[in-house]
C-alpha positions in Angstrom: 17.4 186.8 338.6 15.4 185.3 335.9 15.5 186.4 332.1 12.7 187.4 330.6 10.6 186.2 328.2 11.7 188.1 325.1 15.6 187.3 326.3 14.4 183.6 326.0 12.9 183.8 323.0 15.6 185.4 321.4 17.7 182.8 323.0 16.2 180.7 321.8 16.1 182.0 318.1 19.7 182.6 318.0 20.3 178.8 318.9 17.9 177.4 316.4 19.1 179.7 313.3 22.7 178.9 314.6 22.1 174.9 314.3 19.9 175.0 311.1 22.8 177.0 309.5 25.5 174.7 310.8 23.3 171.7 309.4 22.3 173.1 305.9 26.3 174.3 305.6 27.0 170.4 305.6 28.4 168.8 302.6 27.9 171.9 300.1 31.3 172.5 298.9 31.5 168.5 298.0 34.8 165.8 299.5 36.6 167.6 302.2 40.4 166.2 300.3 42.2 168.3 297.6 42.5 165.4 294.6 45.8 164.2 293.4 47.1 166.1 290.7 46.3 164.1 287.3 50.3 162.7 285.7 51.3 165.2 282.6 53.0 164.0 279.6 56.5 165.7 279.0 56.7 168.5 276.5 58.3 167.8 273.3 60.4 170.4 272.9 63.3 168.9 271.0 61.1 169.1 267.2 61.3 165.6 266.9 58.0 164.8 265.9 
C-alpha cells in the first residue's frame, strides 16, 4: 500500500526541518572542550605584606 500524497509531504517536511535544525545547531555554543583552569596565586594569609 502506497502513502499518500499529504503522508509524503509531510515526510518530507519533517526530514527537511529535522536536517536544517541539525545543521543551523552546528557550532553555536563555540569549542566543544572545557578550557584548563587558569593557575591562582596563593593567598597571603600570614599579614606579611
Amino acid at each position: 500500500m502506497f502513502p499518500c500524497r499529504a503522508q509524503l509531504a509531510f515526510i518530507l517536511l519533517v526530514v527537511l526541518l529535522g536536517s536544517l535544525g541539525m545543521l543551523q545547531s552546528c557550532g553555536q555554543t563555540g569549542d566543544l572542550y572545557l578550557p584548563t583552569p587558569e593557575p591562582t596565586q596563593p593567598d597571603n594569609t600570614r599579614g606579611d605584606a
